[in-house]
py3Dmol code that shows the C-alpha trace and the ligand (Angstrom):
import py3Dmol

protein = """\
ATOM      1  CA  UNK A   1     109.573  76.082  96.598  1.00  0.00           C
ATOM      2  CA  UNK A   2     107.427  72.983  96.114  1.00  0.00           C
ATOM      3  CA  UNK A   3     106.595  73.556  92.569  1.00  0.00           C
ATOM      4  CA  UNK A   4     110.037  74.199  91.756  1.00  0.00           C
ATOM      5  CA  UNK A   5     111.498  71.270  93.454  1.00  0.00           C
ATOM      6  CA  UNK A   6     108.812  69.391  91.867  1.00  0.00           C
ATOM      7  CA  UNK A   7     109.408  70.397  88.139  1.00  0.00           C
ATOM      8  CA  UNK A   8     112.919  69.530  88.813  1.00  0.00           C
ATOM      9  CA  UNK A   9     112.787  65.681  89.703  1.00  0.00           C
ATOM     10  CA  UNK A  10     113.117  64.418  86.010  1.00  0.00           C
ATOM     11  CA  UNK A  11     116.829  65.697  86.420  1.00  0.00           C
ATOM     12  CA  UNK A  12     117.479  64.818  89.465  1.00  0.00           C
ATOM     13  CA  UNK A  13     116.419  61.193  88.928  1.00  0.00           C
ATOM     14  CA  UNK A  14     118.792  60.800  86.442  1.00  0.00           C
ATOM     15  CA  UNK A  15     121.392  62.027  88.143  1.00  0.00           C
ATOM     16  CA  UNK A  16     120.362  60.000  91.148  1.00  0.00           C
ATOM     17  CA  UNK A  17     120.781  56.931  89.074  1.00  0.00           C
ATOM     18  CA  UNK A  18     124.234  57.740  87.981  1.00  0.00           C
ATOM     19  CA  UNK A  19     124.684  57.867  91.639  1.00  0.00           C
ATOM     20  CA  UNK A  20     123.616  54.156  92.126  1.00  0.00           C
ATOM     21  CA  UNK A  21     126.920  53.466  89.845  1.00  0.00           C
ATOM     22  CA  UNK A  22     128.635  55.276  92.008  1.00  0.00           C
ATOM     23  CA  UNK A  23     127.707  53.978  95.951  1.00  0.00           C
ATOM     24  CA  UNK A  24     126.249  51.015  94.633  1.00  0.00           C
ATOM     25  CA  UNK A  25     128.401  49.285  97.270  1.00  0.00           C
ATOM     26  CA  UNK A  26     127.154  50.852 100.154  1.00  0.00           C
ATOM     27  CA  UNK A  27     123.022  49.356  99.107  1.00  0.00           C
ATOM     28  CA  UNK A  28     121.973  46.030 100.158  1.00  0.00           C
ATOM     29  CA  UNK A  29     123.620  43.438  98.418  1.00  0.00           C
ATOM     30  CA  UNK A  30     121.966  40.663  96.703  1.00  0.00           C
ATOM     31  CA  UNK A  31     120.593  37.808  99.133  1.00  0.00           C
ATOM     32  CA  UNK A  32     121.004  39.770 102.054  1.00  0.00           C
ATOM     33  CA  UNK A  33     117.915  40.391 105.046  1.00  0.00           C
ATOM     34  CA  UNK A  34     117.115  43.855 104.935  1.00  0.00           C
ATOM     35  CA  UNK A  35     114.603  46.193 106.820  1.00  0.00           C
ATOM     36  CA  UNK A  36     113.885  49.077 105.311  1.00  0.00           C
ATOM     37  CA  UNK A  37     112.638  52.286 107.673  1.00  0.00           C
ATOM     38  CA  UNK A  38     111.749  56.264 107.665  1.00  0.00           C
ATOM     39  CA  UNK A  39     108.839  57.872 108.983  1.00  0.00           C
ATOM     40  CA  UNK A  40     105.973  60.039 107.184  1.00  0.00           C
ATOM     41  CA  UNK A  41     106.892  60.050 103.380  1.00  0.00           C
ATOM     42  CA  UNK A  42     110.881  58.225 104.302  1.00  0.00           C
ATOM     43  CA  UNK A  43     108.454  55.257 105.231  1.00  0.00           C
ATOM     44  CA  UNK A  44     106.134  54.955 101.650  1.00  0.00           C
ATOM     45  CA  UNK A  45     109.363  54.921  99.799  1.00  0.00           C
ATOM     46  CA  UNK A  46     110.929  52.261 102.923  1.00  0.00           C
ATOM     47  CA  UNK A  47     108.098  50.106 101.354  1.00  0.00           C
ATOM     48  CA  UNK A  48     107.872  50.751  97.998  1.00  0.00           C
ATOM     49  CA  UNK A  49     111.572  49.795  97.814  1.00  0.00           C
ATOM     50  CA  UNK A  50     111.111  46.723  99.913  1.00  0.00           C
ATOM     51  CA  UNK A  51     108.003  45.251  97.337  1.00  0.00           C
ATOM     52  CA  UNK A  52     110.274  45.974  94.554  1.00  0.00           C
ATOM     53  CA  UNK A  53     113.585  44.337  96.393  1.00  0.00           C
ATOM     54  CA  UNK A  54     111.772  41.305  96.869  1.00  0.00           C
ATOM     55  CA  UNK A  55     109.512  40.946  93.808  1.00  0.00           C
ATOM     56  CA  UNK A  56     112.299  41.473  92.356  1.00  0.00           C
ATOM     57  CA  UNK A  57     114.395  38.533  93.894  1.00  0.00           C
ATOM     58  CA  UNK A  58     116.912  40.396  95.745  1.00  0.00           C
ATOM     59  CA  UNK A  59     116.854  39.309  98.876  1.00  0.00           C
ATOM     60  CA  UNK A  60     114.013  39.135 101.870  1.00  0.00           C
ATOM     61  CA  UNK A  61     112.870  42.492 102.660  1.00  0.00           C
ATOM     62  CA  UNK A  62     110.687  44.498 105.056  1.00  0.00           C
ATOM     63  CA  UNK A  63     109.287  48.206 105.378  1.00  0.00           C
ATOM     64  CA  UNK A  64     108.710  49.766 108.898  1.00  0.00           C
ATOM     65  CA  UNK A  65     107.343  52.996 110.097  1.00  0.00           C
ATOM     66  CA  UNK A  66     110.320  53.679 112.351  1.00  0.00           C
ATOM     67  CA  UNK A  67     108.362  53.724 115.389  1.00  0.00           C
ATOM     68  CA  UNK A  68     107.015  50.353 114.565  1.00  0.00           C
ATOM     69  CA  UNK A  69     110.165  48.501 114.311  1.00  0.00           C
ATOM     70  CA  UNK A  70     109.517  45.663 116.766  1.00  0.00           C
ATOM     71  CA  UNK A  71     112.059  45.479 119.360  1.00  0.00           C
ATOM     72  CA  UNK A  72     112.326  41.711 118.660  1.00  0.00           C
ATOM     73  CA  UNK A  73     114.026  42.200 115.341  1.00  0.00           C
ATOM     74  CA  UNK A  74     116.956  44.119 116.799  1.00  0.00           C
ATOM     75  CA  UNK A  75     119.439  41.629 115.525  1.00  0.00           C
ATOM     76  CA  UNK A  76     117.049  39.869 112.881  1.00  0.00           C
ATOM     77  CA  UNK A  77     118.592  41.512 109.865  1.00  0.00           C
ATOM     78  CA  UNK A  78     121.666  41.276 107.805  1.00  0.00           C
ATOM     79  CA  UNK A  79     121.268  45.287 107.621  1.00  0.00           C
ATOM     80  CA  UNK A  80     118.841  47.715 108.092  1.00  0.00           C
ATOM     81  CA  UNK A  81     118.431  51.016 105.657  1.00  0.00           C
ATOM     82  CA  UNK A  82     117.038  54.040 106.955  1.00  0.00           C
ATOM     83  CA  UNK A  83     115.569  56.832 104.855  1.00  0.00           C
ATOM     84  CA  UNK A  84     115.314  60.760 106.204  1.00  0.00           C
ATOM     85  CA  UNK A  85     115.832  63.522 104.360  1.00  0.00           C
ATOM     86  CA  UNK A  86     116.167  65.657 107.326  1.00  0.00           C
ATOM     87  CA  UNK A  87     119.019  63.506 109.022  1.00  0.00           C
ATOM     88  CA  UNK A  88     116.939  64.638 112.295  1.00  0.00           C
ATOM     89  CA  UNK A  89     113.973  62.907 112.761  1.00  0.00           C
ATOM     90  CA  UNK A  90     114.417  61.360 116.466  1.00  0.00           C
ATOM     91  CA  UNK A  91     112.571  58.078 115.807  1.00  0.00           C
ATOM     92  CA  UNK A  92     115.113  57.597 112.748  1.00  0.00           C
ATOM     93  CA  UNK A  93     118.323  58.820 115.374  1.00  0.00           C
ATOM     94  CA  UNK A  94     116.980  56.420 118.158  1.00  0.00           C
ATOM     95  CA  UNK A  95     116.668  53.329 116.345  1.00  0.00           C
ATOM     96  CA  UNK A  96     120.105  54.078 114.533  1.00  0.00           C
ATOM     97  CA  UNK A  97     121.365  54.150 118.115  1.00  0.00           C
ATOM     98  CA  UNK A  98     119.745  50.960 119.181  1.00  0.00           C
ATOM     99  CA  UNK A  99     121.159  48.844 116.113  1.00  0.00           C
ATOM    100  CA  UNK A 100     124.681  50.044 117.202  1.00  0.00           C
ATOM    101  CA  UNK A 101     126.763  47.245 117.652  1.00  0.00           C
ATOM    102  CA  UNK A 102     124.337  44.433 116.390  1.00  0.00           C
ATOM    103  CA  UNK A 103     123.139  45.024 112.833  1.00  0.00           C
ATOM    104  CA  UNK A 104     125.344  47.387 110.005  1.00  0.00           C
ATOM    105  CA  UNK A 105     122.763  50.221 109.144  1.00  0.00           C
ATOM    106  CA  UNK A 106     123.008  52.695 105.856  1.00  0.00           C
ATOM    107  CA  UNK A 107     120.992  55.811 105.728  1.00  0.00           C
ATOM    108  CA  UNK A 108     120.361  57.615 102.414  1.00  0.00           C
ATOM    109  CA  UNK A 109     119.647  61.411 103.549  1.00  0.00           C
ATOM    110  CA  UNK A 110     119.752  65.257 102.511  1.00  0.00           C
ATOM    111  CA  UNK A 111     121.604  65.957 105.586  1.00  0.00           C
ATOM    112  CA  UNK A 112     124.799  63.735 105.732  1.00  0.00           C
ATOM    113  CA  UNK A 113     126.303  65.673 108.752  1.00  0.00           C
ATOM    114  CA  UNK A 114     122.939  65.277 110.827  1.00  0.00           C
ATOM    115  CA  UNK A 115     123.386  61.590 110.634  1.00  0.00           C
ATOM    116  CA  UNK A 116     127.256  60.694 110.092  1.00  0.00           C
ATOM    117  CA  UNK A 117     127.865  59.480 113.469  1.00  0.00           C
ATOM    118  CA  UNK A 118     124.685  57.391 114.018  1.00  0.00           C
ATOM    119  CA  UNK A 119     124.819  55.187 110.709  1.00  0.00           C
ATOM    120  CA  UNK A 120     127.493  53.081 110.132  1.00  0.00           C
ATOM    121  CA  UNK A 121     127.668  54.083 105.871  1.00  0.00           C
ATOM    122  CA  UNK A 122     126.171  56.982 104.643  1.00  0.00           C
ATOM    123  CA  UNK A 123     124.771  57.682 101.102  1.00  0.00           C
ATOM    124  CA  UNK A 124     125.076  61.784 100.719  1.00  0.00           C
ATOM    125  CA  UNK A 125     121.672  62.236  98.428  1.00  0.00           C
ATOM    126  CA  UNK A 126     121.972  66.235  99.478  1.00  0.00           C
ATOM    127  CA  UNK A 127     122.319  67.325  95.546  1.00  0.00           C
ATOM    128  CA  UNK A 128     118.274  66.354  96.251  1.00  0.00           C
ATOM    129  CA  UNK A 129     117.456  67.997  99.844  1.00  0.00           C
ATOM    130  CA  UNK A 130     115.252  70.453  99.340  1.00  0.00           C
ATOM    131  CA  UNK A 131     113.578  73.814 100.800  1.00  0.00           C
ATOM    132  CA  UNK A 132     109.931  72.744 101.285  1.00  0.00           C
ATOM    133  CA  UNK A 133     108.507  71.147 104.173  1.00  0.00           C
ATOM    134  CA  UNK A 134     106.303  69.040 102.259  1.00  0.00           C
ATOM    135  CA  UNK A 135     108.730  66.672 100.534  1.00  0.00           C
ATOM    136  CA  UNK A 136     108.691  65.848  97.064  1.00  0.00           C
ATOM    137  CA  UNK A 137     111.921  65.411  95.586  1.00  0.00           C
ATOM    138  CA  UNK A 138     114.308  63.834  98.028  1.00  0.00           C
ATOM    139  CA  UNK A 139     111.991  60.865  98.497  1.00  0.00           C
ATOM    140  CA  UNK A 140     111.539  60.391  94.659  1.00  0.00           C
ATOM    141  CA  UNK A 141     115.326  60.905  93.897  1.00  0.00           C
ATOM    142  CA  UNK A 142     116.134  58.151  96.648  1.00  0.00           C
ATOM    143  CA  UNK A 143     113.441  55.825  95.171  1.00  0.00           C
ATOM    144  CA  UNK A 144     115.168  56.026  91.590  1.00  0.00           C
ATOM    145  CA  UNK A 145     118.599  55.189  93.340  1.00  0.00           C
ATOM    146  CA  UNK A 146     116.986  52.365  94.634  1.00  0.00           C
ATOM    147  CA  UNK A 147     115.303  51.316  91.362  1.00  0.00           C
ATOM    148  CA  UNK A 148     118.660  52.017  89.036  1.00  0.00           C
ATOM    149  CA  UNK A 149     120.629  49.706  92.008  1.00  0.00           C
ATOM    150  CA  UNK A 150     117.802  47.325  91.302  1.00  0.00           C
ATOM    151  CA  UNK A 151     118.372  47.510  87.751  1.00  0.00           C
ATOM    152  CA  UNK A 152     115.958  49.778  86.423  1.00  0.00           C
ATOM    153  CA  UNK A 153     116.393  51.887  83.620  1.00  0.00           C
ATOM    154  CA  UNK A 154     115.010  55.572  85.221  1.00  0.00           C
ATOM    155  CA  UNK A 155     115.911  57.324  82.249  1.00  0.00           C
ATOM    156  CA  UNK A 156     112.666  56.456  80.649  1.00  0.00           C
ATOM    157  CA  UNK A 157     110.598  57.169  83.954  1.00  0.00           C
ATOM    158  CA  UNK A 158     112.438  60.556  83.916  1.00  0.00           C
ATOM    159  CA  UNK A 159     111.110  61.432  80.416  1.00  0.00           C
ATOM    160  CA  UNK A 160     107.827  59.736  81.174  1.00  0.00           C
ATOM    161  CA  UNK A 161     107.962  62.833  84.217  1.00  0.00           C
ATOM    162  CA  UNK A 162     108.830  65.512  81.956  1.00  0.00           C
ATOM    163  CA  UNK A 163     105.747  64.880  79.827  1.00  0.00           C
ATOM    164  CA  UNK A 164     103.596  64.617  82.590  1.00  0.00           C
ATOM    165  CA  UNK A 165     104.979  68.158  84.260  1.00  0.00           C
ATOM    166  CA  UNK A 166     104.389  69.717  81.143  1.00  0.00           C
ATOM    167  CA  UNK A 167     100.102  69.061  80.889  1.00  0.00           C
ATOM    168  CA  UNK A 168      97.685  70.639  82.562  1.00  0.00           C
ATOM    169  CA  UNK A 169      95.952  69.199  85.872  1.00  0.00           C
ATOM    170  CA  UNK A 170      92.551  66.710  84.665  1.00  0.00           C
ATOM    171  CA  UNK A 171      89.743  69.371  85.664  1.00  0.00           C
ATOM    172  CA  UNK A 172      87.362  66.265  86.543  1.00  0.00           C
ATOM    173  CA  UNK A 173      89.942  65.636  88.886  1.00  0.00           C
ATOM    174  CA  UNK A 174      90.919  68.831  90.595  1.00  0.00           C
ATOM    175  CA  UNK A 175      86.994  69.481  90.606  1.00  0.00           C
ATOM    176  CA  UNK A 176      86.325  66.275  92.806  1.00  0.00           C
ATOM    177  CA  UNK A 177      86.268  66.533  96.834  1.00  0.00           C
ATOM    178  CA  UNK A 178      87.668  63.444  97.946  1.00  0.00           C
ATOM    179  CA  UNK A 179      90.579  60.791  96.792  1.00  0.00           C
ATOM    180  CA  UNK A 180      91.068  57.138  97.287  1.00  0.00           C
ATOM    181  CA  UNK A 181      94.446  56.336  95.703  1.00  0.00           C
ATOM    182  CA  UNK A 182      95.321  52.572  94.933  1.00  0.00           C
ATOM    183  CA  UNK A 183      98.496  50.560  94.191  1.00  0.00           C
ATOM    184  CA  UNK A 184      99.637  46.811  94.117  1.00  0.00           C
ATOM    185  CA  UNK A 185     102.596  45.735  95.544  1.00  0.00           C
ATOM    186  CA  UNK A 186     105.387  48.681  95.104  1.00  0.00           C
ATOM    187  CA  UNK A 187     102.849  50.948  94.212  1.00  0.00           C
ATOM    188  CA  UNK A 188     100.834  51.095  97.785  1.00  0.00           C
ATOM    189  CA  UNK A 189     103.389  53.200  99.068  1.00  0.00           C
ATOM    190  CA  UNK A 190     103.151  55.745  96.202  1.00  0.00           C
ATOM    191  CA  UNK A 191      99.520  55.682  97.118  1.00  0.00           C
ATOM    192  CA  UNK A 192     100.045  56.842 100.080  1.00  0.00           C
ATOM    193  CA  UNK A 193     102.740  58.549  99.521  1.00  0.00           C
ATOM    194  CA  UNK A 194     100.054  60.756  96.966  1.00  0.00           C
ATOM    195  CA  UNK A 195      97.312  60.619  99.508  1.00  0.00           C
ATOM    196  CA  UNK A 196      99.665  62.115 102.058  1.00  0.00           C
ATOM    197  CA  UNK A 197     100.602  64.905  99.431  1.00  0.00           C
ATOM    198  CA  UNK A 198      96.851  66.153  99.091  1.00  0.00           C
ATOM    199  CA  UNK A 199      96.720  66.173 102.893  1.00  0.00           C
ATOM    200  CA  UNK A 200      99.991  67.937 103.713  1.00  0.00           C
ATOM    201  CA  UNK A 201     100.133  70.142 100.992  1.00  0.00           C
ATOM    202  CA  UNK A 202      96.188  71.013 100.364  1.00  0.00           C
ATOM    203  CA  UNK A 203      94.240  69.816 103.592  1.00  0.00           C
ATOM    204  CA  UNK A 204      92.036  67.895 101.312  1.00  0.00           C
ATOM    205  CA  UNK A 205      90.564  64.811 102.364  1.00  0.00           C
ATOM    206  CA  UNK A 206      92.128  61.582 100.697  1.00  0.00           C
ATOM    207  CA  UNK A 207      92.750  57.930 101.520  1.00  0.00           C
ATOM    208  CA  UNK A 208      95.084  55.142 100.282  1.00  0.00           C
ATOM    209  CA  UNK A 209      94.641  51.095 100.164  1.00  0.00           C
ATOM    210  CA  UNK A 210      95.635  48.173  98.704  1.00  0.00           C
ATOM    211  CA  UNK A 211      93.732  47.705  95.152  1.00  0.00           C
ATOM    212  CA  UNK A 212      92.589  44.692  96.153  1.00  0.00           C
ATOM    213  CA  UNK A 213      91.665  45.947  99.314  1.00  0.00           C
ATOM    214  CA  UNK A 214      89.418  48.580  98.232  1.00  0.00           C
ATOM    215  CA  UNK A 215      86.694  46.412  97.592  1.00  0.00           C
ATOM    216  CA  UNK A 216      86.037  45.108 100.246  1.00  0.00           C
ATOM    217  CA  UNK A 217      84.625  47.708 101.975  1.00  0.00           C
ATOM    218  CA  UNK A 218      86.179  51.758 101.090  1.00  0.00           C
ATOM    219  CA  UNK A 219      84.422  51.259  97.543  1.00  0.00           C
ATOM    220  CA  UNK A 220      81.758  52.022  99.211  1.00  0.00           C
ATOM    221  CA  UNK A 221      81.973  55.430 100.150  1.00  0.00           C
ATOM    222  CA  UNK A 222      82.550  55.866  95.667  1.00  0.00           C
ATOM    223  CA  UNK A 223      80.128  58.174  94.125  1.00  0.00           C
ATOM    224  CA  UNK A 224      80.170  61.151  91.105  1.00  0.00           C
ATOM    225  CA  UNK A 225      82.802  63.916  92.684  1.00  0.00           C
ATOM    226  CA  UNK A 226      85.062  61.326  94.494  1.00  0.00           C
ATOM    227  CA  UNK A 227      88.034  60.111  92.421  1.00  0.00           C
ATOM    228  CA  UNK A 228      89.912  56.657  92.768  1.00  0.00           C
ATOM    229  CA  UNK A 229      93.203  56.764  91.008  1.00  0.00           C
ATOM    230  CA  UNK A 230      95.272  53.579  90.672  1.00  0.00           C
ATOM    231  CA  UNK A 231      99.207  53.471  90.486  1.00  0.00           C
ATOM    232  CA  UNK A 232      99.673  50.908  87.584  1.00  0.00           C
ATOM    233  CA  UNK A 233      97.792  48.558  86.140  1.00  0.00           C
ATOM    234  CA  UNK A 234      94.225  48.034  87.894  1.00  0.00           C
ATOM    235  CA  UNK A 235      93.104  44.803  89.074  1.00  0.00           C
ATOM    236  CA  UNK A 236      90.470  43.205  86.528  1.00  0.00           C
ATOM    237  CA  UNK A 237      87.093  44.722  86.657  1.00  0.00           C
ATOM    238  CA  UNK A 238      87.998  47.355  89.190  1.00  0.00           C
ATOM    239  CA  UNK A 239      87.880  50.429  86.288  1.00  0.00           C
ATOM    240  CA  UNK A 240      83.944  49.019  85.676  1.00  0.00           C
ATOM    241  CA  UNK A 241      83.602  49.084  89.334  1.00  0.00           C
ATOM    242  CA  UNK A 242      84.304  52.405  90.124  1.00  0.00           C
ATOM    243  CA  UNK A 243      82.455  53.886  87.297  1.00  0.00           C
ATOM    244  CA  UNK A 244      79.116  51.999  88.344  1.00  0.00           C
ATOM    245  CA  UNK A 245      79.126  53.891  91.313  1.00  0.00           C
ATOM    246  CA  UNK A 246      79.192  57.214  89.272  1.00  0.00           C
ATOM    247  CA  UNK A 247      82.822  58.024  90.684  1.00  0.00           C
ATOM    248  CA  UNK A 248      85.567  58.739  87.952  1.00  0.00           C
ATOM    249  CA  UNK A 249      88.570  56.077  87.820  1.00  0.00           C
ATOM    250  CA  UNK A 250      91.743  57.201  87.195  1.00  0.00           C
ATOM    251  CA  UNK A 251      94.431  55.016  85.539  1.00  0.00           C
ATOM    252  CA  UNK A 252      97.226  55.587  82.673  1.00  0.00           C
ATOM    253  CA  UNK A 253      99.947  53.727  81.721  1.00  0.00           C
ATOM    254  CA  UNK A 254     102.337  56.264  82.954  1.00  0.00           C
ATOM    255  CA  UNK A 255     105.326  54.160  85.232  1.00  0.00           C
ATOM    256  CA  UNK A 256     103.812  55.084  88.507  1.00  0.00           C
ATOM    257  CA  UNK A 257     106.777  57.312  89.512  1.00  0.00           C
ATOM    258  CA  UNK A 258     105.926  59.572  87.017  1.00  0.00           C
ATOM    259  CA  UNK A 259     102.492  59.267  87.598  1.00  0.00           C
ATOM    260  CA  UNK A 260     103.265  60.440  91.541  1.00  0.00           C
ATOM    261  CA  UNK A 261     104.178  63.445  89.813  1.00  0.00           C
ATOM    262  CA  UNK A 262     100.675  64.532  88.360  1.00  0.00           C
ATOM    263  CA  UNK A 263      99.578  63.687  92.186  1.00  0.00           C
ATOM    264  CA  UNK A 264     101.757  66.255  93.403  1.00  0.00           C
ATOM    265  CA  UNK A 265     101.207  68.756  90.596  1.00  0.00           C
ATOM    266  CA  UNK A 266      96.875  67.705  91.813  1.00  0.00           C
ATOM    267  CA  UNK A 267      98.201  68.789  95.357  1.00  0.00           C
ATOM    268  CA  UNK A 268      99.827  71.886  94.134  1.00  0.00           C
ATOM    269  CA  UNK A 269      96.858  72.898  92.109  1.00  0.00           C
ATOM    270  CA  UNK A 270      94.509  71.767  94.995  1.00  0.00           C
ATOM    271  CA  UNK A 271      96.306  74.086  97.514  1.00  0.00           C
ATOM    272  CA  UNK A 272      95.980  77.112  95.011  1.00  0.00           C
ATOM    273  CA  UNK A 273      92.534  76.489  94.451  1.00  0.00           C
ATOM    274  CA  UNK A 274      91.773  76.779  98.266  1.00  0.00           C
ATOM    275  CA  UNK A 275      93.943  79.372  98.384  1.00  0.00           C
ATOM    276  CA  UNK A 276      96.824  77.450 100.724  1.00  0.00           C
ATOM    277  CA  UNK A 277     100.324  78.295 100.539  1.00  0.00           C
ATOM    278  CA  UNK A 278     101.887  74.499 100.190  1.00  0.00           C
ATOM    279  CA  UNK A 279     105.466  76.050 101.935  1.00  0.00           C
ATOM    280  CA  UNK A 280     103.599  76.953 105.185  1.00  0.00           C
ATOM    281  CA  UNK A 281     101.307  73.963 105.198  1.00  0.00           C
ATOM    282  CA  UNK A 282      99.348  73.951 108.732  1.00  0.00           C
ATOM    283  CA  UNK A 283     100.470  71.702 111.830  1.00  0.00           C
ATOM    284  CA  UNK A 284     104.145  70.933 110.084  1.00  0.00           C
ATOM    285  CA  UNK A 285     107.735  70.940 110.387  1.00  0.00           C
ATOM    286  CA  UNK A 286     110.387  69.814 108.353  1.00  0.00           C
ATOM    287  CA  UNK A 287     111.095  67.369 110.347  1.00  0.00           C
ATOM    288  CA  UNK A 288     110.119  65.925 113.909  1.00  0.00           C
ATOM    289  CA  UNK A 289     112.198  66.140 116.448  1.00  0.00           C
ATOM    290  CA  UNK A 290     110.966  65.214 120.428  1.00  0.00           C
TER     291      UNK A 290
END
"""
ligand_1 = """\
16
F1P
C 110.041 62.649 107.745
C 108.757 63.486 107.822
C 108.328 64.053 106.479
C 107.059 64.867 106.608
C 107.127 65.916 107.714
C 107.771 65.397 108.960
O 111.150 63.447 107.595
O 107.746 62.623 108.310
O 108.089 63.011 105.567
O 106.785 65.502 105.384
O 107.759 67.061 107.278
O 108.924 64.564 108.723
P 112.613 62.876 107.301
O 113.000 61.896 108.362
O 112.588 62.230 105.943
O 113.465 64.105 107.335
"""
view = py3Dmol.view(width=600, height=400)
view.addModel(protein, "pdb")
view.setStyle({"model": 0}, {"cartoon": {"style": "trace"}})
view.addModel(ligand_1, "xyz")
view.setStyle({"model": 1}, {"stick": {}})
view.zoomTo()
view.show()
């Protein structure tokens, strides 16, 4: 299922943003406090929304793992928006539960029935849901409702995708062992949203950070058949950096939504090459549920 769900997102991002037309009154309104929460892959797209809400001017906004939602900011925010595709995940249920009565919550999910009486508004994103327990399209399709309600044109990121799903995997980079991927600001969450990919769906051994970050200190495990691959535009030098220590640097000028894309296709390719089936991948469920 993966690589079907997967070749499908330029589509469903587009009709995703023609969605943001539609329940565009039901998304945090301009000027308002807003945490944003979901847990595993829900929580990279929690903060790449957040960066991009208030880079972009909208409004304060914060990204929590679910579980890390400090119990002091109960009634801090003017809403709180919760991410699961699953509409199950107990952390997500729990806090939902715990805001009752003190802050209005929206969750965007596959599952609208799982979650209809813990949320106060619901945004039905279930066109998206998908078969695979590894998660690729939900999460993108809610990120480009996000963006389009932020004003973004996903249209071109779509066709940006559908470029991208049509070339072949870099063999430099599906030959390498080990992957460091980068971001700045809305971008760190893709990062790890694509490090968590190459984990879940290939067991292979990756890491995310801050660009900035990197060096000081991870750069130092860089050397020829390690890859570092930065989502958007690398801070100055960094490229040079990289490819001193023999490692190969990865960058285009792809919009790094479509660039998460050739991440997953690495992470589909990866778990052929090892031979893994990415729809059983080991240790995982769909969703967690205590
Ligand atoms: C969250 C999640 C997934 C992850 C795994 C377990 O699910 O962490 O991101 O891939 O399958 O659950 P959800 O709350 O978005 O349904």
């Amino acid at each position: 299922f993966m690589a079907e769900e997967i070749a499908s997102q330029p589509g469903h991002w587009r009709r995703a943003a023609a969605l943001a037309g539609e329940v565009g009154d039901r998304l945090p309104r301009e000027g308002r406090r807003v945490a944003v929460v979901g847990c595993g892959t829900s929580w990279f797209i929690a903060d790449s929304y957040a960066a991009l809400r208030e880079g972009g001017g909208f409004g304060y906004t914060d990204a929590f793992a679910v579980s890390e939602f400090p119990a002091s900011r109960l009634g801090a925010y003017d809403e709180v928006l919760a991410i699961t595709r699953s509409g199950t995940t107990t952390e997500v249920l729990r806090l939902l539960a715990d805001l009752r009565g003190t802050t209005p919550t929206t969750v965007i999910t596959g599952v609208p029935a799982a979650v209809a009486d813990v949320a106060d508004t619901v945004v039905d994103l279930s066109v998206s849901d998908e078969r695979s327990v590894v998660q690729t399209r939900f999460a993108t399709s809610t990120l480009a409702l996000l963006r389009a309600h932020l004003g973004a044109d996903i249209g071109v990121v779509a066709d940006q995708a559908e470029r991208v799903l049509g070339e072949p995997v870099d063999p430099r980079v599906r030959e390498a062992g080990q992957f460091t991927f980068l971001g700045t600001g809305w971008t760190v969450g893709l990062a790890n949203e694509a490090a968590l990919k190459l984990r879940e769906a290939s067991i292979s051994w990756s890491e995310s950070y801050p660009a900035w970050e990197y060096r000081h200190g991870p750069i130092s495990i860089s050397e020829p058949g390690r890859v570092t691959w930065m989502f958007g535009d690398a801070p100055e030098g960094l490229s040079d950096e990289v490819t001193a220590t023999g490692g190969t640097f990865v960058d285009d000028d792809l919009d790094p939504l479509a660039d998460l894309v050739r991440a997953q296709l690495l992470a589909g390719a990866l778990a052929a090459d090892r031979g893994l089936d990415p729809d059983q991948p080991r240790n995982l469920s769909r969703s967690v549920v205590l």
